[in-house]
Backbone as numpy.savetxt, mean C-alpha at the origin, in Angstrom:
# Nx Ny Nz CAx CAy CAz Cx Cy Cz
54.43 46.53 25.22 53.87 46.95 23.93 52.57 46.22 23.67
51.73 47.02 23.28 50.39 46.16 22.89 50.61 45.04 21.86
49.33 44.13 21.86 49.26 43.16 20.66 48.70 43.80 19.72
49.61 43.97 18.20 48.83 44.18 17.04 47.85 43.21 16.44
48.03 42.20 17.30 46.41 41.00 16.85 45.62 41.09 18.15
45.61 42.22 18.52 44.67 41.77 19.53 43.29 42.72 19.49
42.30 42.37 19.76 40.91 43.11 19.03 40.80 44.03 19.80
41.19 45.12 19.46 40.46 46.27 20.20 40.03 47.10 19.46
39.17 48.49 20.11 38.25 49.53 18.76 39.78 50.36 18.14
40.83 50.60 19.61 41.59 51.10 18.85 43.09 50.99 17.58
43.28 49.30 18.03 43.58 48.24 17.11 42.75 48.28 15.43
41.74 48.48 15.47 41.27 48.47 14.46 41.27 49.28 13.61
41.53 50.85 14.26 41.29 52.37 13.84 42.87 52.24 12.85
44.58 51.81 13.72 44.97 51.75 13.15 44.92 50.89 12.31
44.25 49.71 12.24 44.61 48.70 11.06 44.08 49.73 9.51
42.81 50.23 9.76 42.09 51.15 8.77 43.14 52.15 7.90
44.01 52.74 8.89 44.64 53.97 8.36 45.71 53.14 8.27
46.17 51.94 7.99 47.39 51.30 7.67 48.71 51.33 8.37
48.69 51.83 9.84 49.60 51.78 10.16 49.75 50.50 11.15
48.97 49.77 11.28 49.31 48.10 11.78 48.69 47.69 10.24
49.35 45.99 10.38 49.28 45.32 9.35 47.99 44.93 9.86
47.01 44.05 8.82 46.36 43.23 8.86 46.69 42.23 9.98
45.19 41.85 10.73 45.31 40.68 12.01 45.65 39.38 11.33
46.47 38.54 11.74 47.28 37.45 11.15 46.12 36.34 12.04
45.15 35.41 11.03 44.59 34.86 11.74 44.76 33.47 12.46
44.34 33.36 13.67 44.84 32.19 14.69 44.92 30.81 14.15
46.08 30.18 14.40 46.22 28.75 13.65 44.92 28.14 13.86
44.54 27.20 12.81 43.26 26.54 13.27 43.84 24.71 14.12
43.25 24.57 14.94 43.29 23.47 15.84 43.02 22.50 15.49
43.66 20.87 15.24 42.81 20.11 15.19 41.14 19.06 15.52
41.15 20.27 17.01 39.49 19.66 17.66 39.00 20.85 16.47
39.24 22.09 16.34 38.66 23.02 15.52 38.35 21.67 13.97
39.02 21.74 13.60 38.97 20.72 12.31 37.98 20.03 12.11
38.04 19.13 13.56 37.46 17.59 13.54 35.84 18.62 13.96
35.26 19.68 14.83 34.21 20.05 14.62 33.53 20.66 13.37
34.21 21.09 12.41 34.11 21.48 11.48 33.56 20.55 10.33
34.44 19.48 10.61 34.03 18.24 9.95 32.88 17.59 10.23
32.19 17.74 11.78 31.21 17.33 12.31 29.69 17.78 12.17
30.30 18.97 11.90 29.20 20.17 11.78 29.04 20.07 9.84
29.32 19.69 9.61 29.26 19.75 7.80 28.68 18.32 7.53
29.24 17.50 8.08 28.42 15.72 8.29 27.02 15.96 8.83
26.76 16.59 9.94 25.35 16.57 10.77 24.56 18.02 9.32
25.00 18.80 9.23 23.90 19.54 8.08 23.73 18.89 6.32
24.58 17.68 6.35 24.56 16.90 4.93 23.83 16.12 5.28
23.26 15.54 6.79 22.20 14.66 7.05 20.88 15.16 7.33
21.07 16.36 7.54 20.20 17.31 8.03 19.10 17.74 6.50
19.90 17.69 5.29 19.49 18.23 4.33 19.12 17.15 3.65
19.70 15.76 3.76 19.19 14.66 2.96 17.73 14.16 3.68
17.73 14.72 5.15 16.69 14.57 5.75 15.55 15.18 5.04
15.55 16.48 5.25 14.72 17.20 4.03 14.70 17.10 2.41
15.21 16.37 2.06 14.99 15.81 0.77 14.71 14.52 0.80
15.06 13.88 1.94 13.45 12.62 1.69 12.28 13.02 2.27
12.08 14.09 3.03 10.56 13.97 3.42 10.09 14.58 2.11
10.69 15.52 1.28 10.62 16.43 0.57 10.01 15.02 -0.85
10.75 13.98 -0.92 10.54 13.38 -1.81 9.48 12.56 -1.51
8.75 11.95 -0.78 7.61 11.42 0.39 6.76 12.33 -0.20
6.68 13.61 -0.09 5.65 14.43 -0.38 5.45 14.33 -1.77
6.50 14.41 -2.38 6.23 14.79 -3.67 5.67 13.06 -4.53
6.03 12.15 -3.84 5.80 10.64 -4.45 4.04 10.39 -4.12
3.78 11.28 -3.52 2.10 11.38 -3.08 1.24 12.42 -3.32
1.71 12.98 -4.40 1.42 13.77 -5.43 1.08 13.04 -6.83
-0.15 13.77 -7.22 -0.43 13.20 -8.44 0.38 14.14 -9.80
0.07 13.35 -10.90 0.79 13.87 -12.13 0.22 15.31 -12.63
-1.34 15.78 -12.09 -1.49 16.87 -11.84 -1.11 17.57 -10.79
-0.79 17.49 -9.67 -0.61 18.14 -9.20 1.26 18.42 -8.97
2.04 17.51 -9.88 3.60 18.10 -9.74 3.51 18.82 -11.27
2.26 18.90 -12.19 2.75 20.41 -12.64 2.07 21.55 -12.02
1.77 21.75 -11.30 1.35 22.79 -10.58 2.40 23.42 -9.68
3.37 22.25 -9.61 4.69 22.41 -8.64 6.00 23.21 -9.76
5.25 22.94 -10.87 6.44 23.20 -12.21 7.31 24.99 -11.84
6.32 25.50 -11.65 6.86 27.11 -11.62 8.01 27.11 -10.34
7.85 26.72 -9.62 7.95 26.68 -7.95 9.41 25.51 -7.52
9.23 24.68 -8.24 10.52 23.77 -8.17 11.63 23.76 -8.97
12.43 23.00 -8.65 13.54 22.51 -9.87 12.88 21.73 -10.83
12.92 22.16 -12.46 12.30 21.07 -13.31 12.70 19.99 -13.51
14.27 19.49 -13.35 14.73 19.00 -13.54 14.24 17.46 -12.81
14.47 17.89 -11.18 14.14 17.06 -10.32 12.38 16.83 -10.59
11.70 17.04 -10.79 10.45 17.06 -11.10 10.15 16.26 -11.99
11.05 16.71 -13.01 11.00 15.84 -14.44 11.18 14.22 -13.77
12.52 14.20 -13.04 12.65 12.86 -12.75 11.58 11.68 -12.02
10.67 12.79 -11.06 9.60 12.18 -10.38 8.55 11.73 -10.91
8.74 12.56 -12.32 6.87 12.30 -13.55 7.31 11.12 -14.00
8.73 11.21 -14.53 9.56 9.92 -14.99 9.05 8.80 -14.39
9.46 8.35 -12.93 9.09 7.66 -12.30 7.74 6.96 -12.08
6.48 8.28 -11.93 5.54 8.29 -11.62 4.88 7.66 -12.61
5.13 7.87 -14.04 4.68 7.12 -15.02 4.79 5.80 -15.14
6.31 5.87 -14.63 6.58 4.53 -14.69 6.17 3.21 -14.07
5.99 4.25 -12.84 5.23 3.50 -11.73 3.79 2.79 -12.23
3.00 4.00 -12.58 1.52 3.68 -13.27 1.33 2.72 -14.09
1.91 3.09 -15.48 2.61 1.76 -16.38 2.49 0.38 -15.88
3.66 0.39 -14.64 3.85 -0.91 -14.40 2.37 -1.73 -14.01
1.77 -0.74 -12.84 0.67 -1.08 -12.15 -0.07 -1.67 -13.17
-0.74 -0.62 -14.51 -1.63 -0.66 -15.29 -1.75 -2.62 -16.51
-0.06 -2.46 -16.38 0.24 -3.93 -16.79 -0.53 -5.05 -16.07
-0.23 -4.92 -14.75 -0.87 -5.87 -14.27 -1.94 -5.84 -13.83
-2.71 -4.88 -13.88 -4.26 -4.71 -13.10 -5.21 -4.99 -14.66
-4.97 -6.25 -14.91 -5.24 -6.60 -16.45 -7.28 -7.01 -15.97
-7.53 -7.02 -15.12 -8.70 -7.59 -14.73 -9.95 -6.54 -14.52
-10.53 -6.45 -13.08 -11.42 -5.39 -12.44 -12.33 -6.06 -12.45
-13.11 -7.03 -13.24 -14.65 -7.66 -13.47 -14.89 -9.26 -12.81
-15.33 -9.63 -12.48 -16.21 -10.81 -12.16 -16.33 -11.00 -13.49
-16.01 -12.09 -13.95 -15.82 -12.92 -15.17 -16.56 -14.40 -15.12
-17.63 -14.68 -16.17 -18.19 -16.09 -15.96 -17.43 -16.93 -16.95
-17.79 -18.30 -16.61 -16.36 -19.44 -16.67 -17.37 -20.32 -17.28
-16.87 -21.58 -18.36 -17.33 -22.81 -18.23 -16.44 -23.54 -18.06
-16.55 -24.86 -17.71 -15.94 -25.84 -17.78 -14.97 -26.02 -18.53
-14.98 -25.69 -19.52 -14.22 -25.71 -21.14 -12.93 -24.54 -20.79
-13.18 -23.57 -19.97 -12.45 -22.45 -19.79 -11.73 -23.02 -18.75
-11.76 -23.57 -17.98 -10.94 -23.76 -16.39 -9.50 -24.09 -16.73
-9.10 -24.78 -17.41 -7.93 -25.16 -18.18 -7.42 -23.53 -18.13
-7.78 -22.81 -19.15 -6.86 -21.54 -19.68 -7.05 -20.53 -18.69
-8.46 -20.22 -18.07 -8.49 -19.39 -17.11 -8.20 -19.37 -15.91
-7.87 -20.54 -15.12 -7.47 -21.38 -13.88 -5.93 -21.47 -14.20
-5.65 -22.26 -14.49 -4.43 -23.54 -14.24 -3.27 -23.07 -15.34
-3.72 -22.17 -16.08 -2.84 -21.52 -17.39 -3.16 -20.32 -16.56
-3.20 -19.30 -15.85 -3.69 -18.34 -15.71 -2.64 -17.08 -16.26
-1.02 -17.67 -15.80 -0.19 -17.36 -15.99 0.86 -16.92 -14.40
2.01 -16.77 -14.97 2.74 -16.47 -13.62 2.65 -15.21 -12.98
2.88 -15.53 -11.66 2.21 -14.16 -11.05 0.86 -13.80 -10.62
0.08 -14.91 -11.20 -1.66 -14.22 -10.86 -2.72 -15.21 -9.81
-3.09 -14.38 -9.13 -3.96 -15.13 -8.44 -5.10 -15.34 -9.04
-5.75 -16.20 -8.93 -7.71 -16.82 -9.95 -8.13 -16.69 -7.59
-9.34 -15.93 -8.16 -10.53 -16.50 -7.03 -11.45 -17.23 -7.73
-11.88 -18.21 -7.65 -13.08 -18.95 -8.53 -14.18 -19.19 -7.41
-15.51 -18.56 -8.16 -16.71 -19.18 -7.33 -17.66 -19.55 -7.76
-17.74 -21.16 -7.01 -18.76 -22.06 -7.73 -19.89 -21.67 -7.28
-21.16 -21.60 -8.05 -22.69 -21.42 -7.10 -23.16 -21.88 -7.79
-24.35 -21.36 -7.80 -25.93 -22.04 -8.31 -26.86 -20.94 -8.08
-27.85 -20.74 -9.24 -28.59 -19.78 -9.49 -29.95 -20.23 -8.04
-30.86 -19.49 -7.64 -31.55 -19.30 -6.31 -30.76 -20.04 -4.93
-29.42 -19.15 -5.09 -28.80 -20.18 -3.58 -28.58 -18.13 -3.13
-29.13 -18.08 -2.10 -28.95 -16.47 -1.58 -27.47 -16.23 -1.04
-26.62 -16.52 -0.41 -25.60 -16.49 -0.28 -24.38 -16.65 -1.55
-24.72 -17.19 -2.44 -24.05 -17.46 -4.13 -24.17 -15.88 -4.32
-25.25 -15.26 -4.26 -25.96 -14.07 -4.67 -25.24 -13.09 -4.35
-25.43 -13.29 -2.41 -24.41 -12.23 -1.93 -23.01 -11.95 -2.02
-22.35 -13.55 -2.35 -20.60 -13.28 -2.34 -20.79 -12.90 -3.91
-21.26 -13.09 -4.93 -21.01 -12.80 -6.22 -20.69 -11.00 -6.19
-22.77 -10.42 -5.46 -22.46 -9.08 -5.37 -21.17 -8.36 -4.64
-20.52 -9.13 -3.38 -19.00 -8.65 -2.81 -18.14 -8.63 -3.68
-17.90 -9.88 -4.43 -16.88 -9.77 -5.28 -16.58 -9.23 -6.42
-17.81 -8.45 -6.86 -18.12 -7.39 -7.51 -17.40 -6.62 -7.57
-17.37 -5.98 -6.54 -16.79 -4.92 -5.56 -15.31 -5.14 -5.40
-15.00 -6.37 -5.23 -13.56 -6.78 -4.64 -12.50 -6.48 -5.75
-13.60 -7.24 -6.90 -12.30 -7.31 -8.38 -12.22 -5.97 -8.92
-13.14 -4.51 -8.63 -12.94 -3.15 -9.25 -11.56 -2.92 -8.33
-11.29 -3.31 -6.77 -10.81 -3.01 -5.34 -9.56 -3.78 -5.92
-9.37 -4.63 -6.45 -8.16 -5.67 -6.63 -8.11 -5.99 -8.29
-7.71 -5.34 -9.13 -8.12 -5.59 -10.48 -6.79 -6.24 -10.87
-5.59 -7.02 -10.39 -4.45 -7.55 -10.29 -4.87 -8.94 -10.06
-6.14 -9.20 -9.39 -6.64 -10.34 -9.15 -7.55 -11.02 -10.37
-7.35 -12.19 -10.57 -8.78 -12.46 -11.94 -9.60 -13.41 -10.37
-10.53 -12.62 -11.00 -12.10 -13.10 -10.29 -13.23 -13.73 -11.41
-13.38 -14.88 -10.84 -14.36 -15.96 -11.95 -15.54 -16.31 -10.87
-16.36 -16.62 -11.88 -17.23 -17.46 -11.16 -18.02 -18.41 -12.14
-18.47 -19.33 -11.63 -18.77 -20.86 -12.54 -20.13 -21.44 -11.99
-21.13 -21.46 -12.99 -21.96 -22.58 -12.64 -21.41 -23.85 -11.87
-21.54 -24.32 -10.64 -21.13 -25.59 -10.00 -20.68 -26.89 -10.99
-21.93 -27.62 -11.14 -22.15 -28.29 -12.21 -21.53 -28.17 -13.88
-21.31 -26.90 -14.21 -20.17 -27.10 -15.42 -18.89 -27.07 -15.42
-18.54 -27.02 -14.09 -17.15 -27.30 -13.82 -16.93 -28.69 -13.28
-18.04 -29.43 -12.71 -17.76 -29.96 -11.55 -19.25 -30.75 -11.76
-19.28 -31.92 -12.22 -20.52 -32.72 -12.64 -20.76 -33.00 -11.36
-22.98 -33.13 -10.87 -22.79 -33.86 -9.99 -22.18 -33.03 -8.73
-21.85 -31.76 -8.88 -21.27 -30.87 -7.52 -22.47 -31.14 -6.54
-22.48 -31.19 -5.50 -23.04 -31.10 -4.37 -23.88 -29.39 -4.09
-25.43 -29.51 -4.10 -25.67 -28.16 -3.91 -25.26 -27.97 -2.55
-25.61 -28.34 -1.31 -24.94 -28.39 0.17 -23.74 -27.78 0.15
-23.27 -27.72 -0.85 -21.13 -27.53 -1.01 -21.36 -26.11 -1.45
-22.59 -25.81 -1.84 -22.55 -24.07 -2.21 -22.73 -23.04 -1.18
-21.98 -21.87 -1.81 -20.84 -21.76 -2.12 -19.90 -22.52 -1.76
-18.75 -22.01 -3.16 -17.43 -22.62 -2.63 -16.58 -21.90 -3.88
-15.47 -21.20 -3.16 -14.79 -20.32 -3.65 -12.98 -21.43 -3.28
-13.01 -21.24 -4.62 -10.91 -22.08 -4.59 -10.26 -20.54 -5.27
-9.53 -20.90 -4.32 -8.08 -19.64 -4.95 -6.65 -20.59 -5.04
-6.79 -19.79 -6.29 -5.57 -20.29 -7.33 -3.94 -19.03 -7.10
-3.29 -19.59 -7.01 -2.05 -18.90 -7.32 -0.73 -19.51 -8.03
-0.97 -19.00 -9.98 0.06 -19.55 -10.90 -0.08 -20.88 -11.06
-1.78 -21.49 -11.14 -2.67 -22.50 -11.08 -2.38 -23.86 -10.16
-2.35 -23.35 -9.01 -2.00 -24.13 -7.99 -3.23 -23.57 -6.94
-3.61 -24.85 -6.69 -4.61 -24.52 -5.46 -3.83 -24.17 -4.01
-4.32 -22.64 -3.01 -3.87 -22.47 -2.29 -4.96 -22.38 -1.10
-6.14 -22.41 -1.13 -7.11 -22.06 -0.76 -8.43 -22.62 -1.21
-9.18 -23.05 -0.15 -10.71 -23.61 -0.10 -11.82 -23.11 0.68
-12.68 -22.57 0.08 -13.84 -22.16 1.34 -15.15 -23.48 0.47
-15.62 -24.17 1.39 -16.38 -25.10 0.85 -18.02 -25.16 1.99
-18.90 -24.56 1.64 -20.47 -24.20 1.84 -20.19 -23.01 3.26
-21.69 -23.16 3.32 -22.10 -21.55 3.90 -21.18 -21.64 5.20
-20.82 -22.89 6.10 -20.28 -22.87 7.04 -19.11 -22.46 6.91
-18.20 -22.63 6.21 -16.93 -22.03 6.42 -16.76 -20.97 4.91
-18.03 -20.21 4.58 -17.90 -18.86 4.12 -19.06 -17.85 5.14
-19.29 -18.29 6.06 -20.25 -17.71 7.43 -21.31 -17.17 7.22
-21.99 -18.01 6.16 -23.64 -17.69 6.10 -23.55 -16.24 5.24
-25.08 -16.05 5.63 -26.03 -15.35 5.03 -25.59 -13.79 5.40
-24.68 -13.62 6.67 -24.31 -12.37 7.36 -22.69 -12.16 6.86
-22.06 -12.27 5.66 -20.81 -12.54 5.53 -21.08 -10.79 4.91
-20.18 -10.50 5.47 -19.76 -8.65 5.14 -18.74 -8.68 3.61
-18.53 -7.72 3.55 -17.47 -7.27 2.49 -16.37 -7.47 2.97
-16.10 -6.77 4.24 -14.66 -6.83 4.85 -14.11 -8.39 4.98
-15.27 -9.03 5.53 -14.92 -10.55 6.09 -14.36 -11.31 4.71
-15.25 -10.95 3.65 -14.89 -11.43 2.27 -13.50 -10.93 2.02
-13.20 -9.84 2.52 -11.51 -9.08 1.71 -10.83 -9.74 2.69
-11.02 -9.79 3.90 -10.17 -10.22 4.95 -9.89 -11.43 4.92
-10.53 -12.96 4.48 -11.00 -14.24 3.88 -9.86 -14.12 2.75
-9.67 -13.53 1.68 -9.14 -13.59 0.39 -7.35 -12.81 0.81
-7.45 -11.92 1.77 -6.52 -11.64 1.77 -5.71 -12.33 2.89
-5.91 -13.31 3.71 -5.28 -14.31 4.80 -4.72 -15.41 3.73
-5.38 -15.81 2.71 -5.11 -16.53 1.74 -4.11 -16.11 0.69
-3.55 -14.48 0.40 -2.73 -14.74 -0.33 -3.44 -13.91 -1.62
-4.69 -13.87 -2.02 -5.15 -13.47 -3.04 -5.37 -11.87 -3.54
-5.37 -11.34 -2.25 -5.17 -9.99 -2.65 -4.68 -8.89 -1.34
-3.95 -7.90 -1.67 -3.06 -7.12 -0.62 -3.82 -6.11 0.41
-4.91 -7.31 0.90 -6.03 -6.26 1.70 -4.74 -5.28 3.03
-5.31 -4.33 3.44 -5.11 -3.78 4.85 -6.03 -4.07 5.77
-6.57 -4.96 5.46 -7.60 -5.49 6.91 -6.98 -6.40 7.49
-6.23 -6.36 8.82 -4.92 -7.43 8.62 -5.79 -8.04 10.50
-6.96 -7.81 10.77 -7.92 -8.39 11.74 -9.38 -8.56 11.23
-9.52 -9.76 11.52 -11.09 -10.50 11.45 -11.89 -8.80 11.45
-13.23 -9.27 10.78 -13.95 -8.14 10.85 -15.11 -8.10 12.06
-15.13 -9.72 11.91 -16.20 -10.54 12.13 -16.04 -10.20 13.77
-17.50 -9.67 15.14 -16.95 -10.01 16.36 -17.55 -11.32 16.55
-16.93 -10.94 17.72 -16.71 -12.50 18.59 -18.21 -12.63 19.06
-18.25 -14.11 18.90 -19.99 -14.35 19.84 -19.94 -13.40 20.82
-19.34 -13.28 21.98 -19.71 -13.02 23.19 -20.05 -11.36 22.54
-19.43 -10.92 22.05 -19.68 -9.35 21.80 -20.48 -9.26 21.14
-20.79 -9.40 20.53 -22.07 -10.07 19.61 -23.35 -10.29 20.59
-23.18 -11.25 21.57 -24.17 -11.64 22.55 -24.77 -10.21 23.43
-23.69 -9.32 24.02 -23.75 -8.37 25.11 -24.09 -7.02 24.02
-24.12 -7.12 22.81 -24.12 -5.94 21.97 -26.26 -6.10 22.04
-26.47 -7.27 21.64 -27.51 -7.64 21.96 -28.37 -7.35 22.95
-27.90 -7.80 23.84 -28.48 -7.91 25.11 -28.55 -6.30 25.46
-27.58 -5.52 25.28 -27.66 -4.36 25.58 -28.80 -3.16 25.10
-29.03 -3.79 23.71 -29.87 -3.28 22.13 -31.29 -3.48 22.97
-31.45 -4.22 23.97 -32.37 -4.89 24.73 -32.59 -4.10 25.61
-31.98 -3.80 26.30 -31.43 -2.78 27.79 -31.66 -3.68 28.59
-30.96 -4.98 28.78 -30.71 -5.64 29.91 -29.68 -5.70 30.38
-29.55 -5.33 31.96 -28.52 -5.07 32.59 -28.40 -6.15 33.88
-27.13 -6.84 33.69 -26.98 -8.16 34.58 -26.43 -7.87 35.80
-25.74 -6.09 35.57 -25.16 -6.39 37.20 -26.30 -5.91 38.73
């Protein structure tokens, strides 16, 4: 006698016109189970996968541009990311209390230094008016404190901080962190002259602690490359 569970076109014809019962379906197996289970684990990782890249994208999105996402997404989840995103800003905005090159006297070093408060780094730089290098790190750090506005950036007549300062000693930049000295650059030799870049300046401040550069290598090359960059600018050829 044939199987009434067994698939055939003409098995099926009677199941239609009711004269076999319905196919009674096959016990399920425990390897059946345990793949089942496997296969539902690997697409719940599969999907959390895509909801963190999904969230990656969306955390690098600005606050204009996740309402532009408004029509197109869940609001809900969206809502939660502006949430965030604000929050995020907020926090930042708290502490980026600075941005400017700030001048100092003597009288100030107390509250602006050593009181600065917890949490903050002070760059302080001593100079002196016709010293060309005073000139140039002032104009970098210009630049640095719009680049790092979390940082307070000062700078001080030598002499009203510091009676009697040594002009030879100019520049000289001390970094403070939660008014503790962590850092000294003291005259042109160990702030590298007259040729000191921007980078070398961020890269300088950020080996020290003072601000969260990504320049995480010297900017500065090496003599010898330096020498053969030369020599080359020359078109002299040694071999």
């Amino acid at each position: 006698m044939q199987d009434p569970n067994e698939d055939t076109e003409w098995n099926d014809v009677l199941r239609a016109k009711g004269i076999l019962p319905p196919k009674q379906e096959a016990e399920i197996t425990e390897e059946q189970i345990q793949a089942m289970v496997d296969d539902a684990i690997n697409k719940r990782t599969n999907l959390r996968s895509g909801e963190d890249a999904r969230s990656k994208e969306i955390d690098d999105m600005t606050l204009d541009e996740l309402d532009e996402l408004e029509d197109s997404e869940d609001e809900e989840v969206l809502e939660q990311y502006r949430l965030r995103r604000i929050a995020e800003m907020r926090a930042f905005a708290e502490k980026a209390k600075f941005g400017t090159v700030r001048e100092i006297s003597g009288q100030d070093y107390v509250s602006e230094v050593t009181k600065a408060g917890e949490g903050i780094w002070v760059v302080l730089h001593l100079y002196a008016n016709g010293v060309p290098l005073c000139a140039l790190i002032h104009h970098h750090m210009q630049q640095l404190a719009v680049r790092f506005p979390q940082t307070k950036f000062l700078r001080s007549i030598a002499t009203t901080c510091i009676p009697n300062f040594p002009e030879k000693n100019l520049p000289t930049i001390f970094i403070y962190h939660e008014g503790q000295l962590k850092k000294q650059y003291i005259g042109p030799l160990e702030l590298r002259g007259e040729k000191l870049t921007l980078d070398e300046l961020e890269f300088m401040l950020g080996v020290a602690g003072a601000v969260p550069t990504e320049i995480k290598e010297d900017p500065r090359p090496q003599i010898r490359d330096k020498m053969l960059a030369d020599l080359e600018s020359q078109n002299i050829d040694f071999n």
